[in-house]
C-alpha positions as CSV (number, residue, x, y, z in Angstrom):
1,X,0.0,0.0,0.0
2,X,1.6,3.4,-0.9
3,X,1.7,6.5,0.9
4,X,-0.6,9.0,-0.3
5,X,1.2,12.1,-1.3
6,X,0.3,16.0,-0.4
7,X,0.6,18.4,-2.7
8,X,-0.7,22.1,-3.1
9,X,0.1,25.7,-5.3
10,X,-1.1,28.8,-4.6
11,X,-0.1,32.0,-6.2
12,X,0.1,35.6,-4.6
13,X,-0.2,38.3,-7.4
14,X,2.1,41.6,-7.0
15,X,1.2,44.7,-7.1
16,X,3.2,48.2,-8.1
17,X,3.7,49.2,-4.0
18,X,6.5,52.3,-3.7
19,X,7.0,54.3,-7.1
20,X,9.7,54.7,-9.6
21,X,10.9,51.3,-10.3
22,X,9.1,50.7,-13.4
23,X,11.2,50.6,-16.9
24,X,8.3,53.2,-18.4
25,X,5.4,55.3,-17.0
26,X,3.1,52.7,-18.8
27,X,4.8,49.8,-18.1
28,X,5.0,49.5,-14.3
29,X,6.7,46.5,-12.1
30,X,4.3,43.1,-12.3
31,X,4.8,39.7,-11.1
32,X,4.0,37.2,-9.0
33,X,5.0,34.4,-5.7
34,X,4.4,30.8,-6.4
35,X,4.4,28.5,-3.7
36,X,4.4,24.9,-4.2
37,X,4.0,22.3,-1.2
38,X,4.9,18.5,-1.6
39,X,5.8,15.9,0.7
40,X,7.0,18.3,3.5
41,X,8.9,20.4,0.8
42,X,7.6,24.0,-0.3
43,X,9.4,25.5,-3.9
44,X,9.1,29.3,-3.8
45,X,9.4,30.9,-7.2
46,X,9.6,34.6,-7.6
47,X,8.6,36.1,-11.1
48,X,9.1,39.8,-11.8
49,X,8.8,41.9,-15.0
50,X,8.9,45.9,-16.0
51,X,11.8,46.5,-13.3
52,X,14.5,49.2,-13.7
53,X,17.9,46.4,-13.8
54,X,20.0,49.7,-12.5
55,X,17.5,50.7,-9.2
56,X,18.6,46.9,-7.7
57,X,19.8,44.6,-6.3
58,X,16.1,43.5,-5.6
59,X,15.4,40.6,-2.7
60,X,12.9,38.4,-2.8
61,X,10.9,38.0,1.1
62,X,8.2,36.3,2.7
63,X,6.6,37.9,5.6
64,X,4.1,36.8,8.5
65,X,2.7,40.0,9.3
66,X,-0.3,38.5,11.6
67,X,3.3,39.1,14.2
68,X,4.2,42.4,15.3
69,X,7.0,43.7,14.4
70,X,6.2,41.4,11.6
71,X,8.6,38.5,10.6
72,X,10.7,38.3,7.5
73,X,12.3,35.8,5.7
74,X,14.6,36.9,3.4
75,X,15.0,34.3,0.5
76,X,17.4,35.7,-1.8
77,X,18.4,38.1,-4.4
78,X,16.4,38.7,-7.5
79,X,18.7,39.1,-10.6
80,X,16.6,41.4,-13.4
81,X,17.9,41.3,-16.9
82,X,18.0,44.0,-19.3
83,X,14.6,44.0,-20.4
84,X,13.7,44.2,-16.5
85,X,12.3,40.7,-16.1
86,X,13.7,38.0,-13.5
87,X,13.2,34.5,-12.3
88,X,14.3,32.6,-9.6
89,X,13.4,29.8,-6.8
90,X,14.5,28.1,-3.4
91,X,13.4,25.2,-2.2
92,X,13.2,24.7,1.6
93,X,11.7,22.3,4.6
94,X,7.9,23.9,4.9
95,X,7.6,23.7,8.3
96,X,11.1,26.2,8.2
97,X,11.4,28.6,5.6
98,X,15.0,30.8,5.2
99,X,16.7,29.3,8.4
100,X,13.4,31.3,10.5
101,X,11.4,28.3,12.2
102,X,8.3,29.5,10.8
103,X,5.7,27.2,8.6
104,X,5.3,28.4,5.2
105,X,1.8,28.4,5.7
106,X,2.3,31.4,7.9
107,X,3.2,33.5,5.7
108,X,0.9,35.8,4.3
109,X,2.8,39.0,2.2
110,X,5.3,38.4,-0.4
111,X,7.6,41.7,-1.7
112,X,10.6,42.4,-3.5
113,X,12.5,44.9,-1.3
114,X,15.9,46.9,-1.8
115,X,17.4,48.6,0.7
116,X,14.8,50.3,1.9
117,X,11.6,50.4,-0.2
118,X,9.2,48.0,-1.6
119,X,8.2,48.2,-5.9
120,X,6.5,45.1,-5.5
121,X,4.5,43.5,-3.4
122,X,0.8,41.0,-2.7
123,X,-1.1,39.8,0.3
124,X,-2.9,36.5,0.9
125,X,-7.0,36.5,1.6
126,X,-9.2,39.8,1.4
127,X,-8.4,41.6,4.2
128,X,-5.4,44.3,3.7
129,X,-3.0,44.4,6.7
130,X,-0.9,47.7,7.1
131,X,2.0,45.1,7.4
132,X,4.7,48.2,6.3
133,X,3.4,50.4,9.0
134,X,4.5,47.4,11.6
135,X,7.4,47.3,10.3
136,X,7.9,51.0,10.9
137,X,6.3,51.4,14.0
138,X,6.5,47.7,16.0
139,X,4.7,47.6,19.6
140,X,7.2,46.9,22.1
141,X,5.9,43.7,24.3
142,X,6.3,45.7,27.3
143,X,3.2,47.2,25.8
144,X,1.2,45.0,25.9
145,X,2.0,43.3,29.5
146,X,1.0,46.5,31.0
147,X,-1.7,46.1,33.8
148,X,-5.0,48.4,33.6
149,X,-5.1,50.4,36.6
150,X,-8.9,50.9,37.8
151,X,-10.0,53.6,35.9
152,X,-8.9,52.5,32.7
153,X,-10.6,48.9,33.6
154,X,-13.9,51.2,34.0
155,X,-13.6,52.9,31.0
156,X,-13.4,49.3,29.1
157,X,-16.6,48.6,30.9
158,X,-18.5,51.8,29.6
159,X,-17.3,51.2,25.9
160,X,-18.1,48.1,26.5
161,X,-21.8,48.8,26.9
162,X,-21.6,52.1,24.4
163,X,-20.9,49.4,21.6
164,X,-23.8,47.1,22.6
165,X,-25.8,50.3,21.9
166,X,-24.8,50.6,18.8
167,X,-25.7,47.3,18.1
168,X,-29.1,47.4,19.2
169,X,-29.2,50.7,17.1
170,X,-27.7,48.6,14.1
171,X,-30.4,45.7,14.5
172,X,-33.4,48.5,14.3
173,X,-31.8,49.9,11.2
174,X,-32.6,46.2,9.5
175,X,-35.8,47.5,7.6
176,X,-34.3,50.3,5.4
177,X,-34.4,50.3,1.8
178,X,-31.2,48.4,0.5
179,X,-31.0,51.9,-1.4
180,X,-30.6,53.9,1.8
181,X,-28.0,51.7,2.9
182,X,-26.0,52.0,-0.2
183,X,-26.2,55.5,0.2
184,X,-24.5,55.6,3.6
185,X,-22.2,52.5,3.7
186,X,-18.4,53.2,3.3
187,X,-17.4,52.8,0.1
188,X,-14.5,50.8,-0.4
189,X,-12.2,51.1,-3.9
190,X,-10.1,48.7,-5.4
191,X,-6.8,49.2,-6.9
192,X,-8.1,48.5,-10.4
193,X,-11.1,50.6,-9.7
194,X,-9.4,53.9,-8.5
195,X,-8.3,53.9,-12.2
196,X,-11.3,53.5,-14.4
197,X,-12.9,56.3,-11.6
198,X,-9.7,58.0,-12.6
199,X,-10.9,57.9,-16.1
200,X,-15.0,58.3,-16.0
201,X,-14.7,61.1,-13.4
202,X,-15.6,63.8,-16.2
203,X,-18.5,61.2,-18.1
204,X,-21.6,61.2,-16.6
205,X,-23.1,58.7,-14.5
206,X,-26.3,57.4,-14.7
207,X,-29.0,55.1,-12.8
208,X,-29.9,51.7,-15.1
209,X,-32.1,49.3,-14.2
210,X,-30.4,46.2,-15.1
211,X,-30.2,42.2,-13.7
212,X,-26.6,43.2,-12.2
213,X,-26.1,44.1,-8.9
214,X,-23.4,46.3,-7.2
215,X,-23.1,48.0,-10.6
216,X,-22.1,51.6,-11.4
217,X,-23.0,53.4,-14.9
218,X,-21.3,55.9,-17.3
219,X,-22.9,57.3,-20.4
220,X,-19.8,57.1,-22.8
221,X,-20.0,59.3,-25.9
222,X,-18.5,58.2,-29.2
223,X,-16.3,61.2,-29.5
224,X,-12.6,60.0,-28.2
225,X,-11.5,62.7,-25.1
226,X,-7.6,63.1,-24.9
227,X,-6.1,60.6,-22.7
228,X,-2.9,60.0,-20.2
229,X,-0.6,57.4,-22.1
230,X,-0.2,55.6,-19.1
231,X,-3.7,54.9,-18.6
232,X,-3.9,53.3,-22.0
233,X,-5.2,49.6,-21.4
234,X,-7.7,51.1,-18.8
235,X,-8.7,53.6,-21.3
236,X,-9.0,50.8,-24.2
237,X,-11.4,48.8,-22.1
238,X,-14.0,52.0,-21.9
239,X,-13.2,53.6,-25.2
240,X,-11.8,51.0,-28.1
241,X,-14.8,48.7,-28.5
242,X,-13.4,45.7,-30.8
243,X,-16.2,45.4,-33.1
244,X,-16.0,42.4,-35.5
245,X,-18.5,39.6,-37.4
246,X,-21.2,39.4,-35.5
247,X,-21.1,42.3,-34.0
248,X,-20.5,44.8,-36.5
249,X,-23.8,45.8,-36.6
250,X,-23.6,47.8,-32.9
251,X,-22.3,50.7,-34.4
252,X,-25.2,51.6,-36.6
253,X,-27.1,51.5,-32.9
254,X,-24.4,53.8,-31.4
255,X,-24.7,56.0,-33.9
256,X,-28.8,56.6,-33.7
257,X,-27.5,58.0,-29.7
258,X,-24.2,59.2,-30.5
259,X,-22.9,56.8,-27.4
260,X,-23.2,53.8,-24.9
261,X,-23.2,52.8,-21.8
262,X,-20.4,51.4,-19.6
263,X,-20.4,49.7,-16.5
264,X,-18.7,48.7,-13.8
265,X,-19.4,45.4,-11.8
266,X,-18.2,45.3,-8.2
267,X,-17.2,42.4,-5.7
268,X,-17.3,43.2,-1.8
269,X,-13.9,44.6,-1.5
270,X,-14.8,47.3,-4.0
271,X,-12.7,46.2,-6.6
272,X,-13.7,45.5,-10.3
273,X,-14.8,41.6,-11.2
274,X,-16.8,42.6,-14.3
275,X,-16.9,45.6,-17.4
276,X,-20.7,45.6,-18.3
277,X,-21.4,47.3,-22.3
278,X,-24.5,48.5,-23.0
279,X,-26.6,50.1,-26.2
280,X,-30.3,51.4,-26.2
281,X,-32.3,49.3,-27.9
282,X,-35.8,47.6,-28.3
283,X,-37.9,45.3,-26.4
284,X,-37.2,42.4,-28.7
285,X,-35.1,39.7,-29.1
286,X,-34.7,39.7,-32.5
287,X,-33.3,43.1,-32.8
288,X,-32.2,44.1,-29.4
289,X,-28.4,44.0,-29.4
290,X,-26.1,43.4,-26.5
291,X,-22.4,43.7,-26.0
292,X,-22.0,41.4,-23.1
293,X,-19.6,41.2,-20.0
294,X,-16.2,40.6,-19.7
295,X,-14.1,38.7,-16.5
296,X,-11.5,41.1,-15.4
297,X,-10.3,38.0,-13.2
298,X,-10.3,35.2,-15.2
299,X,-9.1,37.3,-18.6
């Protein structure tokens, strides 16, 4: 009877963290952290692309930021060729990662560091943790052992029961209009979003009554505005509709406006998950055209 063998990938996407690393203003830093774990072994393979060769060395890291100061494992340096792309991997026991004792499944940030900034950089799960701001400003454990002295342990107790007002406040607030609560719950912006809002801040925005929810709407006009260069595959997505066989036909509808409508689809953390099209048309199937959606996650 053979042993049955464990194996699992995951990747964490990076993200352009400090500025001026990239090889051109529209082609900033990318890349990615793969982790592989088999058989008590985890292969750690750092991909990077669009980074200035001259602005390293770069270092590839790990970090378990749930600790605070957060730890680090430093895995190695990142050798970037000419045209600003680099691979590399280590291999290491999982349950000790870089010579620190710490499981690899602890680990929840991966960056590429130099001396003192970060170009790149991606987080494990949905929720963000300021793990840059523990690293600046790490709470000494002396800190936290401090005892409460009597009034402070009274002052727990009051906002203690202030928050179980709010609560009960919260609960009575359960038979709004889901419109009312749109209006007044924080709004939360993803990376990808804060550029298309970048982009449809001057078009204007209108109310449609469509089968998507979470959805935001701009009334695009056919005329092409001027454009920053670096926003160019953002602006692409909302302005250079590819129009070929069987769709050819959409312009003539575009034209009876003089424009269409875009949309933006979003998940819970604000960020984009879908680019809705739209055209006016008729109540029938048979000559009622629509563009369609397109996955901004899966491609």
């Amino acid at each position: 009877m053979t042993n049955k063998r464990s194996y699992s990938r995951y990747f964490i996407i990076f993200q352009e963290d400090d500025r001026g690393f990239g090889i051109a203003i529209d082609r900033p830093p990318t890349g990615y952290a793969k982790i592989e774990n088999k058989n008590g072994r985890a292969k750690i393979t750092f991909y990077v692309q669009n980074l200035l060769q001259e602005k390293g060395p770069y270092t590839a890291c790990l970090i378990d930021a749930t600790k605070n100061p957060p730890a680090i494992a430093k895995l190695g340096e990142i050798n970037v060729d000419e045209t600003g792309r680099g691979e590399v991997w280590w291999e290491y026991r999982e349950d000790d990662i870089a010579d620190t004792g710490i499981h690899i499944d602890r680990f929840n940030v991966a960056c590429v560091m130099t001396e003192d900034q970060y170009p790149l950089s991606g987080q494990i799960g949905k929720e963000r943790i300021e793990w840059k701001e523990k690293l600046k400003n790490p709470v000494r454990q002396e800190d936290k052992e401090e005892e409460l002295d009597e009034e402070a342990k009274k002052f727990i107790e009051y906002e203690e029961k202030i928050k179980n007002e709010i609560e009960k406040i919260k609960e009575g607030e359960k038979e709004e209009k889901v419109e009312e609560i749109e209006n007044t719950r924080e709004i939360k912006e993803g990376a990808f979003a804060k550029v298309f809002h970048r982009i449809l801040k001057d078009l204007e925005e209108v109310k449609l009554n469509t089968e998507f929810k979470n959805t935001r709407w701009w009334k695009v006009p056919l005329e092409r505005p001027d454009f920053e260069p670096k926003l160019m595959p953002y602006y692409c997505i909302i302005y250079h509709l590819i129009f070929a066989y069987p769709y050819i036909n959409y312009f003539m509808w575009m034209r009876r406006t003089g424009y269409y409508y875009f949309g933006l689809k979003y998940d819970d953390e604000g960020e984009i998950e879908y680019v809705i099209y739209g055209i006016v048309g008729e109540n029938n199937k048979k000559i009622s055209p629509s563009l369609g959606q397109q996955d901004l996650k899966n491609g």
